[in-house]
C-alpha positions as CSV (number, residue, x, y, z in Angstrom):
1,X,0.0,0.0,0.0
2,X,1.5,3.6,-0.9
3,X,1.5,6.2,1.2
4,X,-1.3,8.9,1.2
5,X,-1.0,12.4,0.4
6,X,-2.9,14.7,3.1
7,X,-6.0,15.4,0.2
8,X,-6.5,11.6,0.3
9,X,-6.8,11.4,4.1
10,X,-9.3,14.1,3.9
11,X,-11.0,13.1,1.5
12,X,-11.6,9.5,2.5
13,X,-12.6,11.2,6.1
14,X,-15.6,13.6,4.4
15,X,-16.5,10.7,2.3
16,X,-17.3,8.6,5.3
17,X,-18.3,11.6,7.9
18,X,-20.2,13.9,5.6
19,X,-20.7,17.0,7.3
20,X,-16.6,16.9,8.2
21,X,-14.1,19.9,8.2
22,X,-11.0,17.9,7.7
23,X,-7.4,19.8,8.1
24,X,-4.8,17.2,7.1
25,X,-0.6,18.1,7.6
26,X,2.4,16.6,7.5
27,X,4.5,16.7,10.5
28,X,7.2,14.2,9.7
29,X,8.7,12.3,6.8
30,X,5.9,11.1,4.7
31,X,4.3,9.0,7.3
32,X,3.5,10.7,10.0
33,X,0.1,13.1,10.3
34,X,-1.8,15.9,12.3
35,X,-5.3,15.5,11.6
36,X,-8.5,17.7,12.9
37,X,-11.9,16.9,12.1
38,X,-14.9,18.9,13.2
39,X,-17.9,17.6,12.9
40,X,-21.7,17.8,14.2
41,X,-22.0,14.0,13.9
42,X,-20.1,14.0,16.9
43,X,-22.3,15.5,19.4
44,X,-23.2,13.3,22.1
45,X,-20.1,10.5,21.1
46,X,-17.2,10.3,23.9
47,X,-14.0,11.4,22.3
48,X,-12.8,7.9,21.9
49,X,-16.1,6.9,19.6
50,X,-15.4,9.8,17.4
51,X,-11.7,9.1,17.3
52,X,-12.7,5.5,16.1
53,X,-15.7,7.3,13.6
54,X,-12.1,8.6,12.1
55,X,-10.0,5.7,12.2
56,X,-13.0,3.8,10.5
57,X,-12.8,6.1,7.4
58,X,-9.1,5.8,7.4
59,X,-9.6,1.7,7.1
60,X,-6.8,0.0,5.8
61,X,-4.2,3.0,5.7
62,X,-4.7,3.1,9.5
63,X,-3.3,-0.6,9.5
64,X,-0.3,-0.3,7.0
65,X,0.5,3.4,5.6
66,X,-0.1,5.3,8.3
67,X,3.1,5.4,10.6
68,X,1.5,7.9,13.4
69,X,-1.5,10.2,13.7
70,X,-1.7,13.1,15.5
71,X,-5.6,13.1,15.7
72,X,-8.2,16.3,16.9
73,X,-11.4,15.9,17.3
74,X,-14.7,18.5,18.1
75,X,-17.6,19.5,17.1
76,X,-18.6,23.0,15.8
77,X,-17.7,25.5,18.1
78,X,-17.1,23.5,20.8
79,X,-14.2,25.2,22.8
């Protein structure tokens, strides 16, 4: 499995969590992310469930291309 690009993280995020405002970085190498999603989908979920809501969408790159994931997670304008 290649590695993604950030656009291909986010967009395999809002494809799965529709409402989502995905900002997707690198922060080292090629592997290694910073990811925060916002969405209203998560009202209500623990942080955990949303952070596996994420890792869902991510599938298979969370298991093999992914080296590390810095993941945020909210809902709008939650503080």
């Amino acid at each position: 499995m290649t590695i993604p690009t950030p656009d291909e993280l986010r967009t395999l995020v809002q494809a799965h969590i529709a409402d989502a405002e995905v900002d997707v970085r690198l922060y080292s190498g090629d592997d290694h992310f910073e990811m925060v999603v916002t969405s209203a989908l998560f009202v209500g979920k623990s942080r955990v469930a949303q952070h596996q809501m994420v890792y869902a969408a991510l599938g298979d790159h969370m298991r093999a291309a992914v080296h590390a994931l810095a993941l945020k997670t909210s809902v709008p304008n939650e503080n």
